[in-house]
Backbone as ProteinMPNN parsed JSONL, in Angstrom:
{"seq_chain_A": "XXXXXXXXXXXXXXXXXXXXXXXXXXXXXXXXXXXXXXXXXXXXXXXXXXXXXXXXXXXXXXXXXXXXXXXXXXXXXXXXXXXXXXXXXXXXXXXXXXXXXXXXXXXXXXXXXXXXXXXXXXXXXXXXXXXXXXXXXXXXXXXXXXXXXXXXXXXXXXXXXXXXXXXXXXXXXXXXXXXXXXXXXXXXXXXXXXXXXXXXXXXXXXXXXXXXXXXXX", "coords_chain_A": {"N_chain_A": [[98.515, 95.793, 111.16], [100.067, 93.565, 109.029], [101.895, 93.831, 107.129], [103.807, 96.999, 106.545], [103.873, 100.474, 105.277], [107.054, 100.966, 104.645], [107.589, 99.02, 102.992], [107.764, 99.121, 100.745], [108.746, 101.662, 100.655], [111.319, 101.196, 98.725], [113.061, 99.311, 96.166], [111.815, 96.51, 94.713], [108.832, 96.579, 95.18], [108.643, 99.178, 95.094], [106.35, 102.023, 95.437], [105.847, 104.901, 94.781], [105.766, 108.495, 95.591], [103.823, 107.946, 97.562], [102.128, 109.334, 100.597], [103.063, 110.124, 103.791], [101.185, 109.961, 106.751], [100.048, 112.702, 108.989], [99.405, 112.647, 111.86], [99.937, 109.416, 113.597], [98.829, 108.288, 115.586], [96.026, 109.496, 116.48], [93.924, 107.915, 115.796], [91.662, 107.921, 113.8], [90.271, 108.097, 110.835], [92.244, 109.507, 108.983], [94.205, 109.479, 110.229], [95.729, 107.47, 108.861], [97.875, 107.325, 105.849], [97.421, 107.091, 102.217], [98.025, 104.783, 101.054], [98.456, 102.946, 103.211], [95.724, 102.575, 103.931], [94.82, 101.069, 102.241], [96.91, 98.979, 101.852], [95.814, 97.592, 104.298], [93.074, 96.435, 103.76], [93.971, 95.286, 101.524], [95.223, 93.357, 102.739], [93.249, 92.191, 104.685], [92.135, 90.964, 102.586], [93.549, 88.869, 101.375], [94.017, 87.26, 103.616], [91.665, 85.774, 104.018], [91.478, 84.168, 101.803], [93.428, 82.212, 102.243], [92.52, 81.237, 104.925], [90.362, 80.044, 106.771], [87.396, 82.046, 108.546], [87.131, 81.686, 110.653], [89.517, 81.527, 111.514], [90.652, 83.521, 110.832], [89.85, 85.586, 112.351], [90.788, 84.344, 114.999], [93.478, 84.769, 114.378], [94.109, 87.607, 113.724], [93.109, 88.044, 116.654], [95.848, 87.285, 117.83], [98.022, 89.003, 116.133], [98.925, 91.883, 117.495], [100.498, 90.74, 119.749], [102.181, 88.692, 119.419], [104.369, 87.019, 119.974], [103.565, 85.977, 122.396], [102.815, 83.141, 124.789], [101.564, 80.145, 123.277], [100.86, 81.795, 120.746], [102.253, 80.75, 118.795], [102.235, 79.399, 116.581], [100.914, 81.416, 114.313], [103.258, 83.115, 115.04], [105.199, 82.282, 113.156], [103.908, 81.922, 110.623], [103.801, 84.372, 110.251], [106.503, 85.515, 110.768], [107.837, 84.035, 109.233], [109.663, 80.586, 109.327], [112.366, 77.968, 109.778], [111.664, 74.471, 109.305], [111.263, 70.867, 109.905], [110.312, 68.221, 107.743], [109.593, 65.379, 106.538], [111.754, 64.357, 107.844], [113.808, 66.633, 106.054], [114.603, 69.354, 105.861], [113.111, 72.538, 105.652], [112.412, 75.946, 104.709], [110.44, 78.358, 105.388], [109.37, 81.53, 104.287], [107.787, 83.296, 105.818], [104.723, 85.506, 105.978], [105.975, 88.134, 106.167], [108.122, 87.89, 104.806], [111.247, 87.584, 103.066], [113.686, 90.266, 103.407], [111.818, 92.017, 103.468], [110.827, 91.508, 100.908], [108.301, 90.171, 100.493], [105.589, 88.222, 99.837], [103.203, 89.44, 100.737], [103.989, 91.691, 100.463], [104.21, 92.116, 97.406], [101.487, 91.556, 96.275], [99.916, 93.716, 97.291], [101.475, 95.685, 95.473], [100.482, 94.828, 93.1], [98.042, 95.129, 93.171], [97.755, 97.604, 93.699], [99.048, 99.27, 91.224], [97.227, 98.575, 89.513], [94.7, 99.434, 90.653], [95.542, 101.878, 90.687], [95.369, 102.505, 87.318], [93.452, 104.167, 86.526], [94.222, 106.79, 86.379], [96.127, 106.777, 84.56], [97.271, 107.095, 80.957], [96.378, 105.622, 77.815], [98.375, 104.897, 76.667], [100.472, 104.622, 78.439], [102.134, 104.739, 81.695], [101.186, 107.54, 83.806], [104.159, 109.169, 85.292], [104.304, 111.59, 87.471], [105.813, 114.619, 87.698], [107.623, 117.418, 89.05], [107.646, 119.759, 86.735], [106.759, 118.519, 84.294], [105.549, 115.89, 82.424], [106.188, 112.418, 82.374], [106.007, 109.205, 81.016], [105.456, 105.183, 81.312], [105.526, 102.021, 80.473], [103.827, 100.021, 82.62], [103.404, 97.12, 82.111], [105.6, 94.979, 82.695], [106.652, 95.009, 85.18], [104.29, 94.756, 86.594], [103.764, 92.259, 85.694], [105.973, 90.534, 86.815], [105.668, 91.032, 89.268], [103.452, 90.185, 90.221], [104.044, 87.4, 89.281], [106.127, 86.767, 91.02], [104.613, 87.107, 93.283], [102.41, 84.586, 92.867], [104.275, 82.269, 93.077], [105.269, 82.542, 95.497], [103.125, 82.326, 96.911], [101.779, 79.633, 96.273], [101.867, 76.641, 94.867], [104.175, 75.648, 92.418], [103.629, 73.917, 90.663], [100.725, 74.002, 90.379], [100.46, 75.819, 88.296], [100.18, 76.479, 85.042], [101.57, 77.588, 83.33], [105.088, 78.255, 82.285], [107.539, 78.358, 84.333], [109.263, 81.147, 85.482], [111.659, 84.172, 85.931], [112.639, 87.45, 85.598], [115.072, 89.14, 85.007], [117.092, 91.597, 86.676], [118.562, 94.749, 85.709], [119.802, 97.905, 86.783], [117.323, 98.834, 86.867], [115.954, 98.368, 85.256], [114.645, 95.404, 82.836], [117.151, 92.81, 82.28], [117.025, 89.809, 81.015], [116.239, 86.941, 81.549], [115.156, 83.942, 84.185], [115.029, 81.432, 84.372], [113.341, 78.72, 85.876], [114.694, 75.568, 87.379], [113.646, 72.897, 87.292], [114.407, 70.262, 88.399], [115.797, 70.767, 90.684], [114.905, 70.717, 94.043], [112.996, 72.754, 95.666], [113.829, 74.224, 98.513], [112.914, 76.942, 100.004], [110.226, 77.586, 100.448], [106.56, 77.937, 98.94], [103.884, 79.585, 100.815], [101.268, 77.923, 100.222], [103.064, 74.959, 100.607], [103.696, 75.503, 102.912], [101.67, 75.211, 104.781], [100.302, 73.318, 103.95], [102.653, 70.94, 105.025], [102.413, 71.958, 107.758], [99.897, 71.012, 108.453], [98.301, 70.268, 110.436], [98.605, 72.07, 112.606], [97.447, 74.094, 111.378], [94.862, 73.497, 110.951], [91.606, 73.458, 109.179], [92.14, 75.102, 107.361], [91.417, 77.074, 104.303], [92.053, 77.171, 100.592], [92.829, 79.082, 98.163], [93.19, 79.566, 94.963], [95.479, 81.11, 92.738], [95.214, 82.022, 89.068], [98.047, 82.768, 87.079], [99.142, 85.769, 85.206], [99.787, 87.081, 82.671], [99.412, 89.595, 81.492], [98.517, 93.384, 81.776], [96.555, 93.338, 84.401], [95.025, 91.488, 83.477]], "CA_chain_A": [[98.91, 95.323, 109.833], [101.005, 92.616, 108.864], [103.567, 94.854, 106.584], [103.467, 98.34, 106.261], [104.491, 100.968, 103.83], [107.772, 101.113, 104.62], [107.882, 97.851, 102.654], [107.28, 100.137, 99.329], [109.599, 102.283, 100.288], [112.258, 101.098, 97.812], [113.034, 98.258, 96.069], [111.283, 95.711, 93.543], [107.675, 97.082, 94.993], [108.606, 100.166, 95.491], [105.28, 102.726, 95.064], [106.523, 106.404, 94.532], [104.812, 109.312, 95.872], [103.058, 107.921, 98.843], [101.914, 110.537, 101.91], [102.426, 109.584, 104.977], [99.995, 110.633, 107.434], [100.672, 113.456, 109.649], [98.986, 111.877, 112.753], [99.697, 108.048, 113.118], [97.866, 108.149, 117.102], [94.322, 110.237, 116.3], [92.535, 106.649, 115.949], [90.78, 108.475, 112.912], [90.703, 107.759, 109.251], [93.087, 110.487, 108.633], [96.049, 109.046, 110.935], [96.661, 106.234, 107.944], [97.586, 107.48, 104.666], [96.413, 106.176, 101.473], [98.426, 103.477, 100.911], [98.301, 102.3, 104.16], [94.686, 102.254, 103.916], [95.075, 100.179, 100.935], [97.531, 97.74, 102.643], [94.908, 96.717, 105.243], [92.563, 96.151, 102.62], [94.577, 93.914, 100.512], [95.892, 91.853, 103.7], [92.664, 91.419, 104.895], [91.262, 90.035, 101.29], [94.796, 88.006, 101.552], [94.21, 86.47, 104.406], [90.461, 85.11, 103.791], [91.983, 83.523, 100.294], [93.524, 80.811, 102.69], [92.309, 80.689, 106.362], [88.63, 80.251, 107.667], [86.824, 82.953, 108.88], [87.343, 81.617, 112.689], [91.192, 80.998, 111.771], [91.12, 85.03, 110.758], [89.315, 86.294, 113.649], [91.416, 83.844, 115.806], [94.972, 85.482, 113.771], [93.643, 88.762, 114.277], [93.734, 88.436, 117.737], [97.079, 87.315, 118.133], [98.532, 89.214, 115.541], [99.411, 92.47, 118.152], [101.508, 90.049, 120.68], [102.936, 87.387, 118.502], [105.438, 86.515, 120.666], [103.478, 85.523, 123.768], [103.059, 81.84, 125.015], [100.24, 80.365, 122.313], [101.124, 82.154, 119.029], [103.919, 80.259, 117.783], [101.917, 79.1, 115.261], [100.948, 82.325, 113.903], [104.841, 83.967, 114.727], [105.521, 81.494, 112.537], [103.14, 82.548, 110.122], [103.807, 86.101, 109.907], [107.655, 86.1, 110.855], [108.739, 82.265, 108.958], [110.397, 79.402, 109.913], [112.606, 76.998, 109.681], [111.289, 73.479, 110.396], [111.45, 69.697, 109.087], [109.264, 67.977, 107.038], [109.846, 63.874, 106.462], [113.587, 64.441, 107.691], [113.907, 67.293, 105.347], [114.478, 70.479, 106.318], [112.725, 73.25, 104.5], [112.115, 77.144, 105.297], [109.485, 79.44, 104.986], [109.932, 83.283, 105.009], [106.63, 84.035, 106.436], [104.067, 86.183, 105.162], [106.445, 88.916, 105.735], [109.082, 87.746, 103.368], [113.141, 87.53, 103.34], [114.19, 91.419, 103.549], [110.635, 92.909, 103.115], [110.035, 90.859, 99.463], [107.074, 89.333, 101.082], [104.023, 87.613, 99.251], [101.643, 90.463, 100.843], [104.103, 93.437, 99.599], [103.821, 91.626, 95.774], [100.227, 91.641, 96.221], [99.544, 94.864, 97.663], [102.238, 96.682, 94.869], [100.055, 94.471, 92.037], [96.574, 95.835, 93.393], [98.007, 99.229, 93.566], [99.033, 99.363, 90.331], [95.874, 98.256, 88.928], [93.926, 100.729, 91.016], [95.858, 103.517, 89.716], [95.754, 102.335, 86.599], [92.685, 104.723, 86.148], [94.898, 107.822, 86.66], [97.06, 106.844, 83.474], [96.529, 106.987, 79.935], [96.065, 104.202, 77.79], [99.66, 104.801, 76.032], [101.068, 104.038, 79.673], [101.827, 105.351, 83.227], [101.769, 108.918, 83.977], [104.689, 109.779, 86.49], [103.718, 113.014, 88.171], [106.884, 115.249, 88.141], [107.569, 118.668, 88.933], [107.102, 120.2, 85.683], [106.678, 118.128, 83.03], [105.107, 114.694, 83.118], [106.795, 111.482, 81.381], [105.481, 108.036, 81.121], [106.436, 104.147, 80.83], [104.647, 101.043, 80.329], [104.116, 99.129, 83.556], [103.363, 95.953, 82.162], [106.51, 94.159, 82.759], [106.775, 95.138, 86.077], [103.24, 94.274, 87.12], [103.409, 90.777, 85.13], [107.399, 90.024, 87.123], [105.508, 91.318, 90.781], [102.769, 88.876, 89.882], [104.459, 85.948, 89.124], [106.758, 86.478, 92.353], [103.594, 87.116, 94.034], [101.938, 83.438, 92.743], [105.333, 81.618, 93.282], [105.961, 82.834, 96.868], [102.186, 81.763, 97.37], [101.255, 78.897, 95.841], [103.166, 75.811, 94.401], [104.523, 76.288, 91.078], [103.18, 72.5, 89.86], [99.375, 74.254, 90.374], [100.562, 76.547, 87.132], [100.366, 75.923, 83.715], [102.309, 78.421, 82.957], [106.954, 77.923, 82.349], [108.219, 78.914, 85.521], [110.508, 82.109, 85.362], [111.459, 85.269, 86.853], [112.515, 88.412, 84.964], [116.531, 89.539, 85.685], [116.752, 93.399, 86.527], [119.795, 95.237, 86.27], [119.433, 99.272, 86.699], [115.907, 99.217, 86.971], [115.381, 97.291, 83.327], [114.675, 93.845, 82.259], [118.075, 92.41, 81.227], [117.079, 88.615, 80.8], [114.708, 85.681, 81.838], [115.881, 82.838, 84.67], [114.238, 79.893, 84.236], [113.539, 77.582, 87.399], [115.097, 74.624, 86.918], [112.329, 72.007, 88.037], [114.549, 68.943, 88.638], [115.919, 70.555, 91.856], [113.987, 70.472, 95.35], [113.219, 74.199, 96.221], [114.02, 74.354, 100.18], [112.759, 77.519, 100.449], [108.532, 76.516, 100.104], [105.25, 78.678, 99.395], [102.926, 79.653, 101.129], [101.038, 76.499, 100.069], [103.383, 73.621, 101.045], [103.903, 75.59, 104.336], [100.006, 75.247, 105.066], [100.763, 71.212, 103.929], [103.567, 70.353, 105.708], [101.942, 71.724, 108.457], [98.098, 70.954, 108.35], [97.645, 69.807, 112.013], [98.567, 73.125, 112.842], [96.595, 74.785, 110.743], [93.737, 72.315, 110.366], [90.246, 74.062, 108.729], [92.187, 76.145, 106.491], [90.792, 76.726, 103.163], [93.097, 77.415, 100.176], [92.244, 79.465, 96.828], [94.407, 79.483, 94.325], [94.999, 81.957, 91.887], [95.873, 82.237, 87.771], [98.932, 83.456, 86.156], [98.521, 86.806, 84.256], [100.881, 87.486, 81.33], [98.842, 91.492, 80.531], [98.376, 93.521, 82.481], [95.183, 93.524, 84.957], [93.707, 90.51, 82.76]], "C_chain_A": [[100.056, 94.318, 109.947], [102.856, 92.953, 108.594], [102.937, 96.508, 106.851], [104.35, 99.184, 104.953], [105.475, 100.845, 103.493], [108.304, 99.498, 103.304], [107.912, 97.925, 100.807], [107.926, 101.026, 99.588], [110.508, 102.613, 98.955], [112.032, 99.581, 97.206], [112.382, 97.797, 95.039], [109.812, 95.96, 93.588], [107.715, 98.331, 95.495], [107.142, 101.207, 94.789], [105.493, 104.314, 95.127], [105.155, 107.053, 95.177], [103.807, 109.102, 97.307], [103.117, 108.877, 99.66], [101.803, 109.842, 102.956], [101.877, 110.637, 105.935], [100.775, 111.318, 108.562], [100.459, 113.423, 111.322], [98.808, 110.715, 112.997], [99.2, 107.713, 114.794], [96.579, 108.528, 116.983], [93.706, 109.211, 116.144], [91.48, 107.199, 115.086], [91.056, 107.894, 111.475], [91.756, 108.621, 108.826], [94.298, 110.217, 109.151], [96.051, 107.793, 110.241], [96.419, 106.844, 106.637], [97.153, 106.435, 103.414], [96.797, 105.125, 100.88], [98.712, 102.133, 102.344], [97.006, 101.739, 104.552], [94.54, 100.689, 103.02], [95.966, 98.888, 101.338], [96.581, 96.635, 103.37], [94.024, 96.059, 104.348], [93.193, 94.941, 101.784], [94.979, 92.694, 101.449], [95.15, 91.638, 103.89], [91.759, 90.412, 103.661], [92.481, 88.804, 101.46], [94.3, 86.804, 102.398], [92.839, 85.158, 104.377], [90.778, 84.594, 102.023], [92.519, 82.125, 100.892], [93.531, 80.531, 104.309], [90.525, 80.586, 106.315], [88.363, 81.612, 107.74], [87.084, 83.027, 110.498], [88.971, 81.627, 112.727], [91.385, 82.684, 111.367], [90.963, 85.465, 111.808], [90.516, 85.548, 114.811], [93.415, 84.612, 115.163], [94.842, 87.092, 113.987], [94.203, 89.629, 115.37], [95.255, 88.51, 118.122], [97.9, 88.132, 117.757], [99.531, 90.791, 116.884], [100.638, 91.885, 119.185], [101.234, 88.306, 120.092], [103.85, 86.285, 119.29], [104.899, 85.776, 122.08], [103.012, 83.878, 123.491], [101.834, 81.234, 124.353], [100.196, 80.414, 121.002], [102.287, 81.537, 118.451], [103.335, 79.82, 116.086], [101.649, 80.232, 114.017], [101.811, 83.243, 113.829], [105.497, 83.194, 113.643], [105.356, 81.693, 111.192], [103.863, 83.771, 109.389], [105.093, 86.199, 109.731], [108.667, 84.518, 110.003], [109.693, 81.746, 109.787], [111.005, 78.207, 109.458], [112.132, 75.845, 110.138], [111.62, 71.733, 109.492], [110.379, 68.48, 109.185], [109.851, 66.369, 106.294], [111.605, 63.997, 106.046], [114.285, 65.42, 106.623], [113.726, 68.463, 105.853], [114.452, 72.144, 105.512], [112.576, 75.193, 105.39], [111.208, 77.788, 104.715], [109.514, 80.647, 105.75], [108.714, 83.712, 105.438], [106.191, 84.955, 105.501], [104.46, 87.547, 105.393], [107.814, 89.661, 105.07], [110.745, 88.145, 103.739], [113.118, 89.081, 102.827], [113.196, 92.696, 102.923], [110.283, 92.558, 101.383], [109.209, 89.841, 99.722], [106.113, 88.984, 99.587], [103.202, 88.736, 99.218], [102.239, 92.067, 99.948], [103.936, 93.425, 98.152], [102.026, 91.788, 95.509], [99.14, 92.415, 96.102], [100.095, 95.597, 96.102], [101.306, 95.831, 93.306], [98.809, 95.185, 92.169], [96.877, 97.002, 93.682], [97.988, 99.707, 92.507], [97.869, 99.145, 89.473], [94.735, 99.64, 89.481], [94.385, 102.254, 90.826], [95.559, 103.547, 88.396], [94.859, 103.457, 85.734], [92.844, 106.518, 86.066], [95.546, 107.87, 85.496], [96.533, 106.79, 82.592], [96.847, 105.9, 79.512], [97.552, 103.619, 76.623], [100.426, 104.249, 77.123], [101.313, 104.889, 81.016], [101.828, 106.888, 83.375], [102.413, 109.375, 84.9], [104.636, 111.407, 86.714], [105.699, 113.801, 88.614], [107.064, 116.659, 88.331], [107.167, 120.012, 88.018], [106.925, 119.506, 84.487], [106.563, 116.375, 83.299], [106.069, 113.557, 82.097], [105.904, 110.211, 81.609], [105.902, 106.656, 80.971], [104.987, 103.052, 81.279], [104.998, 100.468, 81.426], [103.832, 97.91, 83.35], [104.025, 94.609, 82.42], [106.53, 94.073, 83.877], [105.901, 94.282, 86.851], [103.215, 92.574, 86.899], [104.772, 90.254, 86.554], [106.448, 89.832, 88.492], [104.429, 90.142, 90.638], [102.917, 87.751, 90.121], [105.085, 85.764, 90.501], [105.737, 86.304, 93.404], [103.106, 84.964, 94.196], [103.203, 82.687, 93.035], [105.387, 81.555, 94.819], [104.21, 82.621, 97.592], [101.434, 80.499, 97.597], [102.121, 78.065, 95.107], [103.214, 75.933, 93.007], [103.77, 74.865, 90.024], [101.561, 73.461, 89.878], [99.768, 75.065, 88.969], [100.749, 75.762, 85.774], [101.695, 76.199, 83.002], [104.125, 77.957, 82.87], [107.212, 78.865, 83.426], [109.469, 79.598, 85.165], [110.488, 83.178, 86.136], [112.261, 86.175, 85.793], [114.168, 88.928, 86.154], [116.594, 91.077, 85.619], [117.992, 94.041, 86.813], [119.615, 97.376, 85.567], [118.439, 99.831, 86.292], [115.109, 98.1, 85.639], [115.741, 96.043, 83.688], [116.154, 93.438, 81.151], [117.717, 90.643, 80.576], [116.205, 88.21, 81.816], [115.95, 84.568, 82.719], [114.871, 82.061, 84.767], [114.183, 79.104, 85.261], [114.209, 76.364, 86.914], [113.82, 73.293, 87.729], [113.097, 70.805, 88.427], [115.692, 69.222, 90.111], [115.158, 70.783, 93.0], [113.959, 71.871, 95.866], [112.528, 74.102, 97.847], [113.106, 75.527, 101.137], [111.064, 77.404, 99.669], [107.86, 77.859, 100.248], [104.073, 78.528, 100.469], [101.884, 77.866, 101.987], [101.57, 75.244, 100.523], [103.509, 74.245, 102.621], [102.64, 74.896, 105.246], [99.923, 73.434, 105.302], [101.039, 70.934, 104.877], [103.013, 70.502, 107.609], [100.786, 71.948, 108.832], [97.829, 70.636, 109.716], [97.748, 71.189, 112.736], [97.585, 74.391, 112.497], [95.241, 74.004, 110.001], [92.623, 73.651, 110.114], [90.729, 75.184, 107.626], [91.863, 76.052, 104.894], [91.764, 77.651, 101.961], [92.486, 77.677, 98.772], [93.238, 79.703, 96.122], [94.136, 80.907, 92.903], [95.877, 82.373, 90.27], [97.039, 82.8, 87.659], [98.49, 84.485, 85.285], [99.787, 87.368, 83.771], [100.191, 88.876, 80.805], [98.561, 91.597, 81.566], [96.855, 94.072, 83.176], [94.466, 92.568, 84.027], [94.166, 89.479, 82.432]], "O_chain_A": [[100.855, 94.31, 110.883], [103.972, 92.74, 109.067], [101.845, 96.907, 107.258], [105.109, 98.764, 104.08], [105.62, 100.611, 102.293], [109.475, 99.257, 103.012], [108.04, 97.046, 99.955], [107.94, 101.726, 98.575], [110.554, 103.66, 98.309], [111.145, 98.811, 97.573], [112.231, 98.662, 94.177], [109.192, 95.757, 92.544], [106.872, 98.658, 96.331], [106.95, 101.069, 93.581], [104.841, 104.711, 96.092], [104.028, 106.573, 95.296], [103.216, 109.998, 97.91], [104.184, 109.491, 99.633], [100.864, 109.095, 103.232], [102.075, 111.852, 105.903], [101.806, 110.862, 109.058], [101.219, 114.071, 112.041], [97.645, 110.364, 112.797], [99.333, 106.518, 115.057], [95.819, 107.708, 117.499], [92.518, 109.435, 116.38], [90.331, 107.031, 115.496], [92.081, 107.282, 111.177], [92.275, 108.033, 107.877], [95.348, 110.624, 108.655], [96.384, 106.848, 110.956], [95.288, 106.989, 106.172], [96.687, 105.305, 103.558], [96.016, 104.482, 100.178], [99.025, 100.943, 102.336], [96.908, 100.744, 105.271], [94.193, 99.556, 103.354], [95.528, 97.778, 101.037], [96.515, 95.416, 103.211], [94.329, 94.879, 104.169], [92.708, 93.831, 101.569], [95.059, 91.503, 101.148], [95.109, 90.449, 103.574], [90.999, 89.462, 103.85], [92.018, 87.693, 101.719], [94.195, 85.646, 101.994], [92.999, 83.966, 104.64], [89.935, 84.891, 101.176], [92.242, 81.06, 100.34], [94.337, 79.788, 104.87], [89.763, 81.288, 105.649], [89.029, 82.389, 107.055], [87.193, 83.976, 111.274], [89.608, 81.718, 113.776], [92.495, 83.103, 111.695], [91.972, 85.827, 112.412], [91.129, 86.371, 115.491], [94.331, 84.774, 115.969], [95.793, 87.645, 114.539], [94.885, 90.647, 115.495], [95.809, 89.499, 118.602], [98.76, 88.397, 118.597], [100.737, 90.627, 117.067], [101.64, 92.576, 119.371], [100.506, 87.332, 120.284], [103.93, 85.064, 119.164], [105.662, 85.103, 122.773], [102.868, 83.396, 122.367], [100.811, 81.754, 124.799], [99.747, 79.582, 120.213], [103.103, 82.027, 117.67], [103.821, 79.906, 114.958], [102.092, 80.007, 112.891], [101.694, 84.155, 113.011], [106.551, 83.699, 113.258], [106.345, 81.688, 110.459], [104.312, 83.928, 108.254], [105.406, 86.84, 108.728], [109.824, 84.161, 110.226], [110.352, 82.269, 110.686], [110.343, 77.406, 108.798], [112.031, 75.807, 111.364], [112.257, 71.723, 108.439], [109.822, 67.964, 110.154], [110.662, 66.518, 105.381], [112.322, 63.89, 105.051], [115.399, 65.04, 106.261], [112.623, 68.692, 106.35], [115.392, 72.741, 104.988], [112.681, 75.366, 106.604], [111.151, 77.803, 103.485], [109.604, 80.916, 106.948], [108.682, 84.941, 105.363], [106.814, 85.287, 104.492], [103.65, 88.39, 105.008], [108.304, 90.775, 104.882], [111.17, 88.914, 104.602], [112.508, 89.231, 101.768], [113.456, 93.725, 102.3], [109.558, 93.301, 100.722], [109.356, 88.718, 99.239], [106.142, 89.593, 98.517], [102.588, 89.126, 98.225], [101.678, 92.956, 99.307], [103.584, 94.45, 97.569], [101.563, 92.165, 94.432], [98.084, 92.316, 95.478], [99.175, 96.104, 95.46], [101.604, 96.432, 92.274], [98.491, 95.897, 91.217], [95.869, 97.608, 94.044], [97.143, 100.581, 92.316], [97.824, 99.935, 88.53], [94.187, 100.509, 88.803], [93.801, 103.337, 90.824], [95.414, 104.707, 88.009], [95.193, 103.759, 84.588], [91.95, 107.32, 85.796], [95.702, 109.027, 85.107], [95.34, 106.5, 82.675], [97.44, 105.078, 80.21], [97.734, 102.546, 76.048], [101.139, 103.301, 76.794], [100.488, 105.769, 81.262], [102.82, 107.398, 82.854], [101.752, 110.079, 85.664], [105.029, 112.225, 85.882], [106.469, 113.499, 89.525], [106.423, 117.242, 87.457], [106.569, 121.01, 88.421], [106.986, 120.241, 83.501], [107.241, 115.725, 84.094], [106.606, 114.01, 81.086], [105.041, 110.303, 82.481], [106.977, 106.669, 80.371], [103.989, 103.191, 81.986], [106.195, 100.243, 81.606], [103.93, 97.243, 84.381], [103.482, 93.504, 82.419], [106.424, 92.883, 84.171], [106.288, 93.363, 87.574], [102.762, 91.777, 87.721], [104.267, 89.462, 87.349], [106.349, 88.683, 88.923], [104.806, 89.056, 91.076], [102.267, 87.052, 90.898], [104.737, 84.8, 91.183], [105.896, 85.494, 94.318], [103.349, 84.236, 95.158], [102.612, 82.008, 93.875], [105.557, 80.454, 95.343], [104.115, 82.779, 98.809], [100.729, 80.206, 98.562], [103.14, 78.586, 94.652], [102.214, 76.351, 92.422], [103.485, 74.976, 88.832], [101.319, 73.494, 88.672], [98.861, 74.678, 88.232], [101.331, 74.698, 85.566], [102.514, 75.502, 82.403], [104.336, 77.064, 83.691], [107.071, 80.081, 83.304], [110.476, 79.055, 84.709], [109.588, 83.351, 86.958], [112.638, 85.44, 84.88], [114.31, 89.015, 87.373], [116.201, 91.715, 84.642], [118.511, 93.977, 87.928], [119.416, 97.861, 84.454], [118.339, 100.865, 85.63], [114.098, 97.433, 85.417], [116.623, 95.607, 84.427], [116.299, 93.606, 79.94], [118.318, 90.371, 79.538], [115.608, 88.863, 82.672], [117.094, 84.332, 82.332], [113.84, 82.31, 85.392], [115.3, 78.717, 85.601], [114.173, 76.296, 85.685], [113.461, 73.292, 88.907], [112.302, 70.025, 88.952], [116.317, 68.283, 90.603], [114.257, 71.449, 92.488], [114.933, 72.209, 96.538], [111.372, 73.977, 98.25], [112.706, 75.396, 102.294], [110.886, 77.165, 98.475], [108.141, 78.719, 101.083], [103.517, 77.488, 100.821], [101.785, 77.225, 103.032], [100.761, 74.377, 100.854], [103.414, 73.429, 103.538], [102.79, 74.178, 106.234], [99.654, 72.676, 106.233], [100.236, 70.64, 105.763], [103.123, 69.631, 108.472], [100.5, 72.947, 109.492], [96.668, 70.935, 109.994], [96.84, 71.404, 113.539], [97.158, 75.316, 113.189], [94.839, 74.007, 108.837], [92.755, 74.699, 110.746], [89.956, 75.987, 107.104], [92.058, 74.992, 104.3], [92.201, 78.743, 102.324], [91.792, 76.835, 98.203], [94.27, 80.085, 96.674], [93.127, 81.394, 92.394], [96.977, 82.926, 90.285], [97.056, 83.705, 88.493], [97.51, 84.247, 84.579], [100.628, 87.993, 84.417], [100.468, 89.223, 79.657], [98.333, 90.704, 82.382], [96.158, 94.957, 82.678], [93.289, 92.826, 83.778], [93.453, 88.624, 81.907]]}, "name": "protein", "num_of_chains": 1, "seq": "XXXXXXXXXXXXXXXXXXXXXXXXXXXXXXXXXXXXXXXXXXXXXXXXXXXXXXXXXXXXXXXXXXXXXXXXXXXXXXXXXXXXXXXXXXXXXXXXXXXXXXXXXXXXXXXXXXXXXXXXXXXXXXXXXXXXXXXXXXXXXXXXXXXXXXXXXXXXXXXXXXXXXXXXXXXXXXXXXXXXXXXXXXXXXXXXXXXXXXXXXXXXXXXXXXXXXXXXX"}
């Protein structure tokens, strides 16, 4: 895997309740619990959204020893990089993101939520507590992980949509930050990474994907 759970631990995709598996050597379905299952799953739909089919199988391989003489392009990839781009020097956090707020953990913690969503009622979430259950609307959440998701993927000019992000102070939505569009954001998606460097990554194929203001639609 690219990320793993631990990446849902805590935090802005944090996923409560997960099991981890009580055998992570047995080479069985049972030594990965069920969000780890679910991880692989979402990275590999991830990854066929903007490589080939020969540029997966060929990332694949490397992906276990990253570091050896070869993969730079793909440590690159996975772990970002600084590099410079017509005398301009830009960074990309890799597809496993400045301090575990990756692209794939936004992605994964949006298609989680959705696939539970069939567990909750239609008033809103049902957190599972010791004795007595409570509930809360995840729509804010899901829409914020979203947008960070499409931002940290894809260039923000492909959107229709007003570029913002959702300010969180003790778990709640205190306020809205607005991008400012008339300065040069250094730190690049996904997308311009793929650009900037296309000789590197020549044959790759690039899908882009909507803005969603509700949630799951």
């Amino acid at each position: 895997m690219i990320t793993d759970v631990t990446y849902h631990n805590r935090g802005k995709y944090f996923i409560p309740n997960t099991k981890e598996s009580s055998s992570r050597f047995d080479n069985t379905e049972n030594s990965f619990s069920e969000l780890e299952n679910f991880i692989i799953n979402c990275e590999n739909e991830l990854k066929l959204s903007f490589l080939s089919i020969d540029q997966v199988n060929e990332f694949d391989a490397a992906l276990p020893n990253l570091e050896d003489t070869g993969n730079e392009k793909w440590y690159n990839l996975v772990n970002g990089v600084d590099y410079v781009y017509n005398d301009v020097k830009y960074r990309f956090d890799g597809l496993r993101g400045f301090n575990k707020q990756s692209l794939i953990s936004a992605y994964v913690f949006c298609k989680y939520l959705l696939n539970d969503n069939s567990y909750y009622s239609t008033t809103g979430v049902i957190k599972t507590q010791s004795k007595n259950g409570g509930s809360f609307d995840p729509t804010q959440k899901y829409i914020s992980a979203h947008l960070d998701f499409v931002n940290k993927y894809q260039n923000k000019t492909q959107n229709n949509e007003l570029n913002y992000s959702y300010i969180y102070k003790n778990g709640c939505i205190v306020g809205i930050d607005y991008y400012n569009e008339d300065k040069q954001d250094l730190v690049v998606s996904l997308e311009t990474f793929l650009k900037h460097n296309e000789s590197e990554y020549e044959g790759y194929s690039f899908k882009y994907f909507e803005v969603q203001n509700s949630f799951g639609f």
